[in-house]
PDB file of N, CA, C and O in Angstrom:
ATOM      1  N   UNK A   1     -73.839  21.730   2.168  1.00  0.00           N
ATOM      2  CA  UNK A   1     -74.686  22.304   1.132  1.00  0.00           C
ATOM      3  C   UNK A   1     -73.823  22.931   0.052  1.00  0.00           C
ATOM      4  O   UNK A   1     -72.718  23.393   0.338  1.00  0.00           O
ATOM      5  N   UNK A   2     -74.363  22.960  -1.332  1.00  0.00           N
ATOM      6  CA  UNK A   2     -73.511  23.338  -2.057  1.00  0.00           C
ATOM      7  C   UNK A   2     -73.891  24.881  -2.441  1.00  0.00           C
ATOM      8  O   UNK A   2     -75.082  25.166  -2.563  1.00  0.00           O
ATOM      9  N   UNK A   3     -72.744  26.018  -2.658  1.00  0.00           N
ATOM     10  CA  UNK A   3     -73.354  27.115  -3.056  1.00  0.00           C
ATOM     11  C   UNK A   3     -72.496  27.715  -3.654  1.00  0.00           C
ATOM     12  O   UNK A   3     -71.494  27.113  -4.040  1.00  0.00           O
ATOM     13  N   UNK A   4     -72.752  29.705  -3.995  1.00  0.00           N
ATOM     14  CA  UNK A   4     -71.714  29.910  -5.351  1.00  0.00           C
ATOM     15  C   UNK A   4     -70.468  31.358  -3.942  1.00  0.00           C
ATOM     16  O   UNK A   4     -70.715  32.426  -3.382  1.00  0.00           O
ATOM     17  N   UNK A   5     -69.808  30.849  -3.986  1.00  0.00           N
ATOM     18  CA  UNK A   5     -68.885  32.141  -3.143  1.00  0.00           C
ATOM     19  C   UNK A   5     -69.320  33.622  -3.584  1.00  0.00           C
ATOM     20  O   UNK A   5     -69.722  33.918  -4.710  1.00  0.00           O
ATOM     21  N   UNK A   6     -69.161  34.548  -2.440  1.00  0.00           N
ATOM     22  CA  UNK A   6     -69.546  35.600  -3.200  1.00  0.00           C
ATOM     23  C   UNK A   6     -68.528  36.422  -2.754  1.00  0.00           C
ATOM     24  O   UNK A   6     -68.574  37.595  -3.125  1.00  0.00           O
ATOM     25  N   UNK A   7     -67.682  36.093  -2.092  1.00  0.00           N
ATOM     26  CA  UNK A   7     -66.164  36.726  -1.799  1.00  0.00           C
ATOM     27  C   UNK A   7     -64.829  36.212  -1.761  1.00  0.00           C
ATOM     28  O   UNK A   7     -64.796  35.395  -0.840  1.00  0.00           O
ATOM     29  N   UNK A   8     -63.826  36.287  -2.262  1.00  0.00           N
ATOM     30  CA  UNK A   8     -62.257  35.596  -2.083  1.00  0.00           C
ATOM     31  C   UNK A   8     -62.552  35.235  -0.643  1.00  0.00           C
ATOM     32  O   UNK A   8     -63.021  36.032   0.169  1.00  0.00           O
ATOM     33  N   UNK A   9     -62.276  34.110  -0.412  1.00  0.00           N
ATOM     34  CA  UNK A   9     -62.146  33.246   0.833  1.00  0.00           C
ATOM     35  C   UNK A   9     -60.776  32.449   1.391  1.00  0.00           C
ATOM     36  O   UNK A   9     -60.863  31.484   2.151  1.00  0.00           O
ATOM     37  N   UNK A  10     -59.562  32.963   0.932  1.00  0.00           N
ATOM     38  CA  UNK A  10     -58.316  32.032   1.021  1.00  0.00           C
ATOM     39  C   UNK A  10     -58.411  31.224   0.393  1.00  0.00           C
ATOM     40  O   UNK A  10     -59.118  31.164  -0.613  1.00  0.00           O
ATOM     41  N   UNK A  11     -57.430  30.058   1.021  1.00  0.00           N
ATOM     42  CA  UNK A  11     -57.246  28.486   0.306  1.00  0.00           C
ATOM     43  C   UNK A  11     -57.961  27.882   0.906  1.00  0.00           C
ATOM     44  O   UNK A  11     -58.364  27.990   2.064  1.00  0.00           O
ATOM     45  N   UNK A  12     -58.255  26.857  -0.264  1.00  0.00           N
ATOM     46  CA  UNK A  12     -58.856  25.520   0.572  1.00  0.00           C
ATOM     47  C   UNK A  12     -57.676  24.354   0.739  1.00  0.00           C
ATOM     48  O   UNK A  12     -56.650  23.879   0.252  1.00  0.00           O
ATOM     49  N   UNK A  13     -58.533  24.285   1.692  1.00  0.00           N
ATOM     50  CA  UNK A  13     -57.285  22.917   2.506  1.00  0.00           C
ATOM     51  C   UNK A  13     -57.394  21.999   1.846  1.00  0.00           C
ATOM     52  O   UNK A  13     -57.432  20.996   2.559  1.00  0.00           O
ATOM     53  N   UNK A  14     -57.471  21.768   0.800  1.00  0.00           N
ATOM     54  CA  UNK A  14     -57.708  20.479   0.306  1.00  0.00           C
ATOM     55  C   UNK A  14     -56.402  20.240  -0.944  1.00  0.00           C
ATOM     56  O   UNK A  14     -55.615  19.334  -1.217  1.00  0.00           O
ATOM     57  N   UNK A  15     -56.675  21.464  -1.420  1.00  0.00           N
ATOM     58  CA  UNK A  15     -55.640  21.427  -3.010  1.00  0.00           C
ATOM     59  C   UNK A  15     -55.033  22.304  -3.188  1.00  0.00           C
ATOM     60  O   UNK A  15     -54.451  22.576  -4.239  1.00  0.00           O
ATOM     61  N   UNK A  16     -55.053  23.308  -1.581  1.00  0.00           N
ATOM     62  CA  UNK A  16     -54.618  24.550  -1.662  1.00  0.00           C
ATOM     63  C   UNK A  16     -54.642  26.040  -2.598  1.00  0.00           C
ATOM     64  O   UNK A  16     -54.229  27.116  -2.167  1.00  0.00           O
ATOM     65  N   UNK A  17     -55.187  25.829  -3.876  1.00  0.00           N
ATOM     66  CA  UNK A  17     -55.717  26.453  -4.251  1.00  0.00           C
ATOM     67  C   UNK A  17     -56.691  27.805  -3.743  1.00  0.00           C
ATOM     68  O   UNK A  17     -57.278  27.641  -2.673  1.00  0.00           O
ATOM     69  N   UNK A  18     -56.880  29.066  -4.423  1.00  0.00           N
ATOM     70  CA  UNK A  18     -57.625  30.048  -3.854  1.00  0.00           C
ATOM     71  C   UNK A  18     -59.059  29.730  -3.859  1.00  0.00           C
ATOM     72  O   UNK A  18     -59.581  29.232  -4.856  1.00  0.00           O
ATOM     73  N   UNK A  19     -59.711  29.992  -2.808  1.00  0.00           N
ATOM     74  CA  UNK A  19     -61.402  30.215  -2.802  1.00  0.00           C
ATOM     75  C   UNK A  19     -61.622  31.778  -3.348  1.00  0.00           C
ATOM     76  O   UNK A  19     -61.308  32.778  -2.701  1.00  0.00           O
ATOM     77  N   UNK A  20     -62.248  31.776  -4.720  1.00  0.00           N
ATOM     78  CA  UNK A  20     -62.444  32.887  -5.345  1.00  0.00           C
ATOM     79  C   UNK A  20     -63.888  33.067  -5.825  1.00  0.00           C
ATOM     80  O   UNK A  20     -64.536  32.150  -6.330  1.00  0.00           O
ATOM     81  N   UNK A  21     -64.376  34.386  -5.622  1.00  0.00           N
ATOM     82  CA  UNK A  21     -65.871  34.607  -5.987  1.00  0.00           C
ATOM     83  C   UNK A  21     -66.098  34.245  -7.129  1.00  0.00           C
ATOM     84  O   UNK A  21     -65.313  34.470  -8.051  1.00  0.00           O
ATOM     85  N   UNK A  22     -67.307  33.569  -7.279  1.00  0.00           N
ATOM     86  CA  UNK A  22     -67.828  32.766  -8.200  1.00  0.00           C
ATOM     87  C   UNK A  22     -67.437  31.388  -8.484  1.00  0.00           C
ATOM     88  O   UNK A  22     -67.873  30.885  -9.519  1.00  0.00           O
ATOM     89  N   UNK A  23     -66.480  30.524  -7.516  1.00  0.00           N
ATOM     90  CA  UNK A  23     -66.313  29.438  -7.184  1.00  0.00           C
ATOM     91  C   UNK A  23     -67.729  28.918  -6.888  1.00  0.00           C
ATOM     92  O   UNK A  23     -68.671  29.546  -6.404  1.00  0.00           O
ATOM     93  N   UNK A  24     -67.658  27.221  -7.411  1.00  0.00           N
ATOM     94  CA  UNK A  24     -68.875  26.605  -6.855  1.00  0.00           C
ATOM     95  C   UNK A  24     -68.367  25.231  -5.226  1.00  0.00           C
ATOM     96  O   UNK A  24     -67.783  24.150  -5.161  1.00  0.00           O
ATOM     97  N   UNK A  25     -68.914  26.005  -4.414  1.00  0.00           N
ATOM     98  CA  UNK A  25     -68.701  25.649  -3.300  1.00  0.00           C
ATOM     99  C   UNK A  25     -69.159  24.773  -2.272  1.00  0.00           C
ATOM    100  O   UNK A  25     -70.277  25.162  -1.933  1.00  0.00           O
ATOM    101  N   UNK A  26     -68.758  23.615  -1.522  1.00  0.00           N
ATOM    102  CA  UNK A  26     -69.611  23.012  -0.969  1.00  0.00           C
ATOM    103  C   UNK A  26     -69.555  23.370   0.645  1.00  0.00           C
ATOM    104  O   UNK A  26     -68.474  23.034   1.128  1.00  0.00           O
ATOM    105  N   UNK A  27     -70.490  23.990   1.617  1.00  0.00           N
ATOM    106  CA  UNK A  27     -70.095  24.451   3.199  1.00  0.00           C
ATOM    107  C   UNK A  27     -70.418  23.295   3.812  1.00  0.00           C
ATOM    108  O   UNK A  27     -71.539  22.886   3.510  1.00  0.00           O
ATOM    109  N   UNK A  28     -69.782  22.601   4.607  1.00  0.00           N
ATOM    110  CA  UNK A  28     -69.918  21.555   6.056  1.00  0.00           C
ATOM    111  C   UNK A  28     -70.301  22.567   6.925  1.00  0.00           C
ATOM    112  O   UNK A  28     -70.069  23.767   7.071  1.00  0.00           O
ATOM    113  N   UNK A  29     -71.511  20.981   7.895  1.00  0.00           N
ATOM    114  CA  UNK A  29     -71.996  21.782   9.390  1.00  0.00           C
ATOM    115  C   UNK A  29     -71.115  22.355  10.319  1.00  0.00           C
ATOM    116  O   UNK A  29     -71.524  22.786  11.397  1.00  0.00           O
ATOM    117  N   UNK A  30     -69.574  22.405   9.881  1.00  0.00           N
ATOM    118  CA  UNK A  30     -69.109  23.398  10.934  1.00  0.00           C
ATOM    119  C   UNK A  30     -68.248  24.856  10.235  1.00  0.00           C
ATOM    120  O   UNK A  30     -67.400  25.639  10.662  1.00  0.00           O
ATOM    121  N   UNK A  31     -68.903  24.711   9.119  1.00  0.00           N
ATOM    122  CA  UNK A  31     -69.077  25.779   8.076  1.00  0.00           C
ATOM    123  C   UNK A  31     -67.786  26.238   7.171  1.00  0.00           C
ATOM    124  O   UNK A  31     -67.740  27.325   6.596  1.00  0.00           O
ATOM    125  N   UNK A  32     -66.904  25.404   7.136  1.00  0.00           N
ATOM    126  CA  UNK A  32     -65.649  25.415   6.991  1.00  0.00           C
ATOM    127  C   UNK A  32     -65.999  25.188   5.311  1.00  0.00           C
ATOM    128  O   UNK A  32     -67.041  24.596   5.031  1.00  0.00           O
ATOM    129  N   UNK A  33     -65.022  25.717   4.116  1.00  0.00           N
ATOM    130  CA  UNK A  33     -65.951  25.242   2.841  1.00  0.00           C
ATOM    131  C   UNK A  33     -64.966  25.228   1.694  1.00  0.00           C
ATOM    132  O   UNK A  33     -64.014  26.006   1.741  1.00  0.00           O
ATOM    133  N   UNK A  34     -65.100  24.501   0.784  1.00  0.00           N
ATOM    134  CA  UNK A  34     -64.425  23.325   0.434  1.00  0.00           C
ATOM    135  C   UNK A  34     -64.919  23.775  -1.636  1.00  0.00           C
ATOM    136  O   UNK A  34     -65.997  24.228  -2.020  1.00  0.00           O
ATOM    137  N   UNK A  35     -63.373  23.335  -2.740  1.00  0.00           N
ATOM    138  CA  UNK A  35     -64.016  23.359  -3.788  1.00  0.00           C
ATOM    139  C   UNK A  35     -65.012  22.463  -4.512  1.00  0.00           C
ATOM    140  O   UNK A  35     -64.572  21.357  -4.824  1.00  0.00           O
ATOM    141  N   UNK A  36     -66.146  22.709  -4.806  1.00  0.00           N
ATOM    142  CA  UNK A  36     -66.826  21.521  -5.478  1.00  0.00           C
ATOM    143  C   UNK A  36     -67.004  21.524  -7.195  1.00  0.00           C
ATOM    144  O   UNK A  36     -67.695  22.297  -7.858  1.00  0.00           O
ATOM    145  N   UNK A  37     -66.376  20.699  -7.548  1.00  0.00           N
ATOM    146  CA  UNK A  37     -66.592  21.113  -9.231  1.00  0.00           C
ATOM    147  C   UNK A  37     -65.861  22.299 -10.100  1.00  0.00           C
ATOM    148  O   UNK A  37     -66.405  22.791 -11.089  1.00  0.00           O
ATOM    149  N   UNK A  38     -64.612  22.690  -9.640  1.00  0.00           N
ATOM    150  CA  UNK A  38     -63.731  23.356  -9.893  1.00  0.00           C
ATOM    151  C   UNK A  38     -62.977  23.046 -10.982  1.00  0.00           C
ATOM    152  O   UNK A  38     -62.330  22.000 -10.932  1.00  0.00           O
ATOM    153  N   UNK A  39     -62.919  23.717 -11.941  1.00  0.00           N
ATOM    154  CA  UNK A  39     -61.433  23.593 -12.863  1.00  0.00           C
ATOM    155  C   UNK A  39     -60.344  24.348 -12.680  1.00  0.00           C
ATOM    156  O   UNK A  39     -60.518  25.423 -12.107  1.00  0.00           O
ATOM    157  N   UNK A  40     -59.341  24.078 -13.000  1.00  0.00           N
ATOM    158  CA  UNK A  40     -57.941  24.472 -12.660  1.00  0.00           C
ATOM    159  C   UNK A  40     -57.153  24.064 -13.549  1.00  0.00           C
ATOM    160  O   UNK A  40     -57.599  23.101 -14.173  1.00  0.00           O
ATOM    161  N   UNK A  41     -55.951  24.488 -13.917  1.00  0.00           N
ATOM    162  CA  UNK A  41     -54.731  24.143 -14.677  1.00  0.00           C
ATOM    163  C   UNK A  41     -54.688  22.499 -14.734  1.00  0.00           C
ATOM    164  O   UNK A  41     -54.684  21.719 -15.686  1.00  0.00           O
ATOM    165  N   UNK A  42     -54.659  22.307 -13.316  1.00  0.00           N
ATOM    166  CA  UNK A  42     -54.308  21.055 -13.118  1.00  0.00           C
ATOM    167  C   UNK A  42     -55.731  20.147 -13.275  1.00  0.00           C
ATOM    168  O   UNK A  42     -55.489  18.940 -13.251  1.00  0.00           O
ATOM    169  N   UNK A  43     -56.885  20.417 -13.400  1.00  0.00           N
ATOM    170  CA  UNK A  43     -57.621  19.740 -14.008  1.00  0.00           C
ATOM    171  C   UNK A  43     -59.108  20.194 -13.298  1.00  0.00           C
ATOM    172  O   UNK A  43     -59.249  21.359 -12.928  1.00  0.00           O
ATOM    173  N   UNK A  44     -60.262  19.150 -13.125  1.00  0.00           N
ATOM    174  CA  UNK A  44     -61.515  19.115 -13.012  1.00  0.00           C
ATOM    175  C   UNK A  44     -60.877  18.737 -11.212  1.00  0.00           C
ATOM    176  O   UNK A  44     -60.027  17.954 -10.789  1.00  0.00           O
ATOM    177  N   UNK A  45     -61.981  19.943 -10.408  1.00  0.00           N
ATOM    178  CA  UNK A  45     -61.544  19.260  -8.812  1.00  0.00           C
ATOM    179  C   UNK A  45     -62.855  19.823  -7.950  1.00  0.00           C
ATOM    180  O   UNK A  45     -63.219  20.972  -7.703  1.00  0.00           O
ATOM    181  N   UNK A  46     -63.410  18.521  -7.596  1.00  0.00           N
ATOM    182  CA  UNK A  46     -64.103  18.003  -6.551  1.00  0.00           C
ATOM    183  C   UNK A  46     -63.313  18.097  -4.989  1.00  0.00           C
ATOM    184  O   UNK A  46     -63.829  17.204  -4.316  1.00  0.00           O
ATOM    185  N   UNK A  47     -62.767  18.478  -4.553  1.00  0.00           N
ATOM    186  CA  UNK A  47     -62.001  18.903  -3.622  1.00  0.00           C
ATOM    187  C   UNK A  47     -62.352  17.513  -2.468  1.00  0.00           C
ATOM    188  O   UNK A  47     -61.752  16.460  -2.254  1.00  0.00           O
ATOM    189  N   UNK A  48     -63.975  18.291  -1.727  1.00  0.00           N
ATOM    190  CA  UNK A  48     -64.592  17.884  -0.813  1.00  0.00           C
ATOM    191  C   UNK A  48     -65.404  16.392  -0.839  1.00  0.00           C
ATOM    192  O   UNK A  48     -65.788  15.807   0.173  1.00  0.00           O
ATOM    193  N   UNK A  49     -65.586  15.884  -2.331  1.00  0.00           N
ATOM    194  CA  UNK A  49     -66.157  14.636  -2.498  1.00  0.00           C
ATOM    195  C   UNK A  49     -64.987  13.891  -3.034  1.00  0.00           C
ATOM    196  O   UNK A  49     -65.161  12.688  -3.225  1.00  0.00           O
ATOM    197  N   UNK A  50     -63.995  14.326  -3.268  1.00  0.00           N
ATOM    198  CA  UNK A  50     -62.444  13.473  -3.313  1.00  0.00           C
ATOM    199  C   UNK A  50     -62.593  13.049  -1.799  1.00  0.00           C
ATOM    200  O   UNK A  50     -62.911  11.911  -1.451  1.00  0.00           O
ATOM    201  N   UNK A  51     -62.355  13.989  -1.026  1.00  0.00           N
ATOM    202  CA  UNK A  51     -61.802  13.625   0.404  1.00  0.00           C
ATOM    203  C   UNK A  51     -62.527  12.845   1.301  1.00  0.00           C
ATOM    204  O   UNK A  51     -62.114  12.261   2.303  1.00  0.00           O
ATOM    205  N   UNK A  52     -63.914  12.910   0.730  1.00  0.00           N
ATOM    206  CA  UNK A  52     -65.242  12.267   2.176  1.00  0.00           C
ATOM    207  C   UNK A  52     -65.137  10.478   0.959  1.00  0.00           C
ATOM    208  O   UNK A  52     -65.617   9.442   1.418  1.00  0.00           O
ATOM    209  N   UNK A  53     -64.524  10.484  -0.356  1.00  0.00           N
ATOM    210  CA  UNK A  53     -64.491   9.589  -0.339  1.00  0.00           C
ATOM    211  C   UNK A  53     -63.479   8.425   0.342  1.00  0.00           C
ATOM    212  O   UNK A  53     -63.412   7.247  -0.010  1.00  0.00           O
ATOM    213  N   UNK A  54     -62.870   8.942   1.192  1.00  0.00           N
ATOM    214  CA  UNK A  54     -61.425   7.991   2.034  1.00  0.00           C
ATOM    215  C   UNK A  54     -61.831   8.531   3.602  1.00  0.00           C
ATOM    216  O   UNK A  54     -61.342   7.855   4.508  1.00  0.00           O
ATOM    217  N   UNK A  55     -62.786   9.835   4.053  1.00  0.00           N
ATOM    218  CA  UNK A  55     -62.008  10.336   4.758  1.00  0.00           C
ATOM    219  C   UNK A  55     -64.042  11.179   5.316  1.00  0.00           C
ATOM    220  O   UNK A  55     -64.350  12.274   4.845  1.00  0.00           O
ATOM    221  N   UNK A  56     -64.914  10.515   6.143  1.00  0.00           N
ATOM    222  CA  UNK A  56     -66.019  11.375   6.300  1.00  0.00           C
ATOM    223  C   UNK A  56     -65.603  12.644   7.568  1.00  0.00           C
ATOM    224  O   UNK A  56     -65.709  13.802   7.164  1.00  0.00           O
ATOM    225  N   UNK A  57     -65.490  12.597   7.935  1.00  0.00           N
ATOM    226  CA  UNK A  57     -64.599  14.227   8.926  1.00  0.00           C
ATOM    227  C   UNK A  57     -64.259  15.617   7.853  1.00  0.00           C
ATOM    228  O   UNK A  57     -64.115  15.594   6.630  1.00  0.00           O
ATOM    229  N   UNK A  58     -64.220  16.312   8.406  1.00  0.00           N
ATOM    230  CA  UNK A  58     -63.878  17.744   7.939  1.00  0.00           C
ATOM    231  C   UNK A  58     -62.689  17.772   8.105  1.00  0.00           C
ATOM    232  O   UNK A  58     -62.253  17.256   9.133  1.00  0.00           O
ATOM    233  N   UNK A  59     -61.724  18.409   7.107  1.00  0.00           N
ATOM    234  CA  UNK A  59     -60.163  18.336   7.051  1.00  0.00           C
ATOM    235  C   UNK A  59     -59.308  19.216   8.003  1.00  0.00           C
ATOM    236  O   UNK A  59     -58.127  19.023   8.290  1.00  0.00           O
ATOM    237  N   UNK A  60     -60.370  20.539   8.581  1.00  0.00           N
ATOM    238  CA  UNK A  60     -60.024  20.663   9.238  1.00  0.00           C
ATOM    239  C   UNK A  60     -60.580  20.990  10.858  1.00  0.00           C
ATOM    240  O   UNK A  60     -60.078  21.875  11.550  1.00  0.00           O
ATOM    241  N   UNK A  61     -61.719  20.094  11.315  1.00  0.00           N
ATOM    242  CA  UNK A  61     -62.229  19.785  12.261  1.00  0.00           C
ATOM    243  C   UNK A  61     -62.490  18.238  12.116  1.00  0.00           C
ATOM    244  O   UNK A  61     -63.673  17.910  12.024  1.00  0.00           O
ATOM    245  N   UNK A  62     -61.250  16.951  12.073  1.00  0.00           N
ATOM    246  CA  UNK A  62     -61.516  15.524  12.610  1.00  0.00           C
ATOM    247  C   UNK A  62     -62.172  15.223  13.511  1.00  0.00           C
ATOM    248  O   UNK A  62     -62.744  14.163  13.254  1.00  0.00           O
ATOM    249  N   UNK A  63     -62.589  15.864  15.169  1.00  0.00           N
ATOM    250  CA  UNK A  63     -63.132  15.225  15.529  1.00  0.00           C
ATOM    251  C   UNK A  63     -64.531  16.073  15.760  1.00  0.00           C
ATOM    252  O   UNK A  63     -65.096  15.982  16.849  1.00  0.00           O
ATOM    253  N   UNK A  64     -64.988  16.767  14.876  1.00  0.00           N
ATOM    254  CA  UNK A  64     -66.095  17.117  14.756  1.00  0.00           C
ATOM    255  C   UNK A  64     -67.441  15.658  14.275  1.00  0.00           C
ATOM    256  O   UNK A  64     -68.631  15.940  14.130  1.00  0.00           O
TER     257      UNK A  64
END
């Protein structure tokens, strides 16, 4: 589901980047959560629909 952070959350595993309040966020069913629609220096980042496009598992629960 997609939603808006409402607290600094670390990095995401994806681009390593910080999870920061007011990030727009997407949570997996094992609640682990991911950037969705992010800008950054380095550009426009989909984090979580980059990755489920090569890759449907959670990055960091595979055999969930």
């Amino acid at each position: 589901s997609e939603d808006v952070l409402s607290k600094d959350a670390g990095e995401c595993a994806i681009c390593l980047e910080e999870l920061q309040q007011g990030d727009t966020i997407a949570r997996l069913p094992c609640l682990c959560i991911y950037h969705k629609g992010q800008v950054f220096l380095k550009g426009h980042m989909n984090c979580i629909d980059e990755w489920f496009e090569v890759n449907r598992s959670c990055p960091e629960h595979p055999s969930d």
